[in-house]
C-alpha positions in Angstrom: -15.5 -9.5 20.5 -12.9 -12.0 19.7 -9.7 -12.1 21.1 -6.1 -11.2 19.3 -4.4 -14.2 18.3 -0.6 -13.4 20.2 0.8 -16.1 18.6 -0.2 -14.6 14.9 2.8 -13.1 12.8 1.3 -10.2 9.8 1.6 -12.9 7.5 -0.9 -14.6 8.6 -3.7 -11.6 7.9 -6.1 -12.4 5.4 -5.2 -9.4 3.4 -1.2 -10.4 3.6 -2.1 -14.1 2.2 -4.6 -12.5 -0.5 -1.8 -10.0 -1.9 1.9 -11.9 -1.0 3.9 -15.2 -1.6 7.2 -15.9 -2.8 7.5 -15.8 -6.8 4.2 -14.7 -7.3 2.9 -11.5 -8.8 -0.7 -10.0 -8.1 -2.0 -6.8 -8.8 -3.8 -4.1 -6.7 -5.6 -0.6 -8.3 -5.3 2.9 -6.3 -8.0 4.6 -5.6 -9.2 6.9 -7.4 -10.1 4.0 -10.2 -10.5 6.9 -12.5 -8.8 8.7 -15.2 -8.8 12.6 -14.3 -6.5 16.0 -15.6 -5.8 18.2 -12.7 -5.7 16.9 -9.1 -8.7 16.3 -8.3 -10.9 13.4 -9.1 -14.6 13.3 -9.5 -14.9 10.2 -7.7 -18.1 9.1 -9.1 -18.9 5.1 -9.1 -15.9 4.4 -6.7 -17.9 1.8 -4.4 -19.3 0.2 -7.9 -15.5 -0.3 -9.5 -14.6 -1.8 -5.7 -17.1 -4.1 -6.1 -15.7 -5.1 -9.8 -12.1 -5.3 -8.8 -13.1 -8.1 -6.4 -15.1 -10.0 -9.1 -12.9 -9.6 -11.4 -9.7 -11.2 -9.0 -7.5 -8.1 -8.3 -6.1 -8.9 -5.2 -6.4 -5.4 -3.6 -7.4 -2.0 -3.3 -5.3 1.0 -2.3 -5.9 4.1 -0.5 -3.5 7.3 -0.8 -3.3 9.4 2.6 -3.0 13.4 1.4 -3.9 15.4 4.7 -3.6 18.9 2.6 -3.9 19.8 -1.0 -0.8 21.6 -2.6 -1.5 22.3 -5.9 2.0 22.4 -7.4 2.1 18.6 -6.4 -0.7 17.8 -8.6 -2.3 14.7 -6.6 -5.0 14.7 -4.1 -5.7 11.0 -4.2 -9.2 9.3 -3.2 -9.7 13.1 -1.3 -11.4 11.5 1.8 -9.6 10.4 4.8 -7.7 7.2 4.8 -9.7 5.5 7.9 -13.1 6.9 6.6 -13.0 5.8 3.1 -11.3 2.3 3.8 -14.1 2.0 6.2 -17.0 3.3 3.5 -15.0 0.9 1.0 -14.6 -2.2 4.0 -18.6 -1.9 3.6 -19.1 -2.2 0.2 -16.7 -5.3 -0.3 -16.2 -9.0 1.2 -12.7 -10.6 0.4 -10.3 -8.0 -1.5 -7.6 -6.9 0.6 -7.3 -2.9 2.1 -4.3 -1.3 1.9 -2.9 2.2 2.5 0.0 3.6 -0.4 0.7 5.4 2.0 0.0 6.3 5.6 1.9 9.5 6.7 3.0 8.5 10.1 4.8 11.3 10.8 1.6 13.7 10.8 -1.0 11.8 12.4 -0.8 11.1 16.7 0.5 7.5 16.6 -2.3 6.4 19.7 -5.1 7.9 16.3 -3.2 6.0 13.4 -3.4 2.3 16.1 -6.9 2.9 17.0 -7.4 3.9 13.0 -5.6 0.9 11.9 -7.5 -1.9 14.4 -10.6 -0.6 13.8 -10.2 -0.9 9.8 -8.8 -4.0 10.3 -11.7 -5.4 12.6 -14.4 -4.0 10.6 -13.0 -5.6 7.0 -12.3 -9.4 8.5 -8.8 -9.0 8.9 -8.5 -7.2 5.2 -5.8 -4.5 6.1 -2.4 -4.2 4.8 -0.6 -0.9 5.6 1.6 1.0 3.8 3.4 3.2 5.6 5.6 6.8 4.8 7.8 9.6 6.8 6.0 12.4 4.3 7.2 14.3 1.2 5.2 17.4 0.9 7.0 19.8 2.9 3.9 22.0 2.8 2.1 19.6 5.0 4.4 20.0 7.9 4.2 23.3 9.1 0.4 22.9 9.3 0.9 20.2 12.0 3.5 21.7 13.9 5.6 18.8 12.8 9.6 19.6 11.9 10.1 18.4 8.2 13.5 17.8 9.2 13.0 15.3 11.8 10.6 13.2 10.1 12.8 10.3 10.2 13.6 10.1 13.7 9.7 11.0 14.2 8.6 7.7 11.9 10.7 5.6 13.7 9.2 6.4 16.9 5.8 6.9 15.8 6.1 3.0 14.6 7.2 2.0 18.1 4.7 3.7 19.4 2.0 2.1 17.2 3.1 -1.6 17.6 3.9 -1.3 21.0 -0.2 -0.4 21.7 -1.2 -2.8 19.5 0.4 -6.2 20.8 0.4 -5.2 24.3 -2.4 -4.6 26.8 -1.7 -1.4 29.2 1.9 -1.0 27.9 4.4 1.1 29.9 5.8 3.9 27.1 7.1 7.4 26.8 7.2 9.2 23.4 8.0 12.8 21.6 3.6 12.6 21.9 3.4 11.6 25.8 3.3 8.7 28.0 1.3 5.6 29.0 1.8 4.3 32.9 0.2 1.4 32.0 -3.3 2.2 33.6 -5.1 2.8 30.1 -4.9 0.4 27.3 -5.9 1.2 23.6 -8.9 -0.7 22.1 -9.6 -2.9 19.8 -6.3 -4.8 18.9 -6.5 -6.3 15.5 -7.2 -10.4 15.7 -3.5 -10.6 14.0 -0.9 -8.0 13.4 -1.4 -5.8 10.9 1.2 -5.8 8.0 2.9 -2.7 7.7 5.2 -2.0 4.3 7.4 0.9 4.6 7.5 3.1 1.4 10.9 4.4 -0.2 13.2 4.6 2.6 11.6 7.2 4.6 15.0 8.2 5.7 16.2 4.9 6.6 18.4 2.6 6.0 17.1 -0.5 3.5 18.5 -3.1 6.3 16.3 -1.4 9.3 13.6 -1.7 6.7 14.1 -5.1 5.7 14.7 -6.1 10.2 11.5 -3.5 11.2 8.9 -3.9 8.6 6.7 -6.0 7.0 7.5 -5.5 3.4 8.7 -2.4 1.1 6.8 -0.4 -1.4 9.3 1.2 -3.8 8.7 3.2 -7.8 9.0 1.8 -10.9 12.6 2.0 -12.4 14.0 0.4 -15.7 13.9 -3.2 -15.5 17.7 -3.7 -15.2 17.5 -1.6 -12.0 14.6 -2.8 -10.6 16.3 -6.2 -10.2 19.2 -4.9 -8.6 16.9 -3.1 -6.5 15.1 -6.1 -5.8 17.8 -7.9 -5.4 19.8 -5.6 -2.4 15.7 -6.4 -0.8 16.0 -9.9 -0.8 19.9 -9.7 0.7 18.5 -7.2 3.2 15.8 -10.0 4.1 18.0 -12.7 4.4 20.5 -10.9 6.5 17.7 -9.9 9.1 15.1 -12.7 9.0 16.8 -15.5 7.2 14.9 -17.9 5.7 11.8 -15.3 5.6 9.8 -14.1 3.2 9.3 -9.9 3.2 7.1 -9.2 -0.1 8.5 -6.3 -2.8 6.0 -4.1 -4.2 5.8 -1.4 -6.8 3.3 1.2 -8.3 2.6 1.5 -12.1 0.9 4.0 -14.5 -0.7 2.8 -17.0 -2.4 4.3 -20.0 -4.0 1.2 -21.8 -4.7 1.1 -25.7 -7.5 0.0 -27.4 -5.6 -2.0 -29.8 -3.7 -4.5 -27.2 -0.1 -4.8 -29.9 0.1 -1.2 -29.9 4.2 -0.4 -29.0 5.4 1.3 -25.0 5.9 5.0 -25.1 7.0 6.1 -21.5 4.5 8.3 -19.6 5.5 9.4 -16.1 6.2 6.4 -13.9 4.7 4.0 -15.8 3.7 3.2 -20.4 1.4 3.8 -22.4 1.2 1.3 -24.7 -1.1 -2.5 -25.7 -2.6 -4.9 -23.0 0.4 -7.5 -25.0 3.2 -5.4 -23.8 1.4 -4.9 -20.2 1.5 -8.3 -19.9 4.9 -8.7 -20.9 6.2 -5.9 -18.5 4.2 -7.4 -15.4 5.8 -11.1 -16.7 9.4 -9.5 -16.3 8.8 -7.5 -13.3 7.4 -11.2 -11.5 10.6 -12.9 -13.1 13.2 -9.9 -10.9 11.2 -10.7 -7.8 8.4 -8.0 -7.7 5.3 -9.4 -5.3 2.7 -7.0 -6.1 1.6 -4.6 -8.2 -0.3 -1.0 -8.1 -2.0 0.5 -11.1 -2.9 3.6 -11.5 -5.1 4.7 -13.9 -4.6 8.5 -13.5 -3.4 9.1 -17.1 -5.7 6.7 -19.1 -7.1 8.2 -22.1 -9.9 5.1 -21.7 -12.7 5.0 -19.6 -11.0 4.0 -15.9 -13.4 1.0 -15.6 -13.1 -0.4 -18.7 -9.4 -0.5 -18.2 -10.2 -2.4 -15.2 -12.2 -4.9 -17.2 -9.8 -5.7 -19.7 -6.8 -6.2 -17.3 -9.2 -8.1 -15.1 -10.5 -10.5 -18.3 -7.4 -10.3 -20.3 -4.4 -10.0 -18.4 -4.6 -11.3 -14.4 -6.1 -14.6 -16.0 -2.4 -15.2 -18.1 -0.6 -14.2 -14.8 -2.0 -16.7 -12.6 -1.6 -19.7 -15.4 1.8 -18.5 -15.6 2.7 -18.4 -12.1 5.1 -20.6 -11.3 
């Protein structure tokens, strides 16, 4: 097996370099890639649209992690299990990168979510980029004996816990979950660090965000805000790792029209509205400092996988000849 790289940073992971660089915009598809009422999905051709999103040059594939179904929230996500179906998914593809939008961190043992995470990563070539979350379905909670309320003390040590395991061999540790004397050691350990985003704030503050993680996954807002958003981001960055380069990300719904002039109407957190104006809208989220990308294709009144098509001929083609 081969051995970590110690010197490695998370930039360096395949999946980091396939999604991230300063000034640029790419754009990633959550799983299901499928346009469904209710909150369930069928989930039908999954592996197939996988395959086309790589061919087609999206730069990666996202995974929701929803450990019980409430109904009033009205989302189950892919359904299966994070680790299993980025695994099934790791199988079925060769280059496009494998993220989570988001890992609950909070609900899961934080020795499982390691051993999860280096074992996705290992299997895919180096292909994972983790988005991370304290939890916001207080229904969830009770079930794992975990204290809604305490969530964000619980995701900060739960992170702790996760890259201490994974960088070190036979690490000395106590936690809220137990303790390591340094006689066992958790295996694999990915080849580089895996890049982990936080998403919102998770209860904390954006400049422990911007010193302890990787990147940060945030909602679509107007345009005006969005930049100031992304603006307090970059100052965050540059306070704790000057001169770096953390990536800003954001999710979109979007309901694509067959005719591509047709005019924005608002649907929720994203437009409906012409492939002309979804170009548009992607040009001016790149130009406030937005990295990446996440469509969602829940509301589409199209065929899921045609919508894929047309972004994928029509619209990720412009972006990259644009790019400065």
């Amino acid at each position: 097996m081969l051995t970590p790289n110690r010197t490695a940073k998370p930039g360096d992971s395949i999946g980091f370099q396939r999604m991230f660089a300063p000034d640029r915009l790419t754009l990633g598809v959550f799983f299901p890639i499928e346009a469904f009422s209710g909150d369930q999905p069928t989930m039908r051709g999954q592996e197939r649209l996988a395959r086309r999103a790589e061919e087609l040059g999206y730069a990666a594939l996202w995974c929701r992690d929803v450990p019980m179904r409430d109904p009033t929230f009205g989302d189950v996500g892919q359904v299966y299990d994070p680790w299993v179906y980025l695994g099934w998914i790791a199988a079925q593809t060769n280059e496009i990168a494998l993220a989570t939008g988001s890992l609950v961190l909070t609900l899961r043992h934080p020795l499982h979510t390691a051993k999860g995470m280096a074992s996705v990563d290992r299997l895919s070539g180096n292909r994972l980029v983790l988005g991370i979350a304290s939890g916001d379905r207080p229904v969830e909670f009770p079930a794992f004996g975990v204290d809604f309320e305490q969530r964000s003390a619980l995701f900060r040590d739960n992170l702790r816990v996760v890259r201490t395991v994974l960088a070190e061999e036979f690490p000395t540790l106590q936690s809220s979950h137990g303790t390591l004397d340094g006689t066992a050691d958790l295996v694999p350990k990915p080849i580089t660090p895996v890049p982990m985003l936080v998403t919102g704030h998770s209860g904390q503050p954006l400049e422990w965000i911007a010193k302890n993680a990787d990147g940060w996954i945030t909602y679509p807002r107007g345009l005006q805000r969005q930049a100031e958003v992304a603006a307090q981001w970059r100052a965050a960055v540059a306070t704790a790792v000057p001169g770096g380069f953390k990536p800003f990300v954001q999710s979109f719904y979007v309901d694509l029209s067959d005719d591509p002039d047709v005019a924005p109407t608002p649907i929720h957190l994203g437009f409906r509205g012409g492939r002309h104006f979804v170009l548009r809208f992607l040009e001016a989220v790149r130009s406030i400092g937005v990295n990446h990308v996440i469509l969602n294709f829940k509301y589409s009144k199209r065929n899921a996988g045609d919508v894929l098509e047309e972004i994928g001929k029509e619209i990720l083609p412009q972006l990259a000849a644009s790019a400065p």
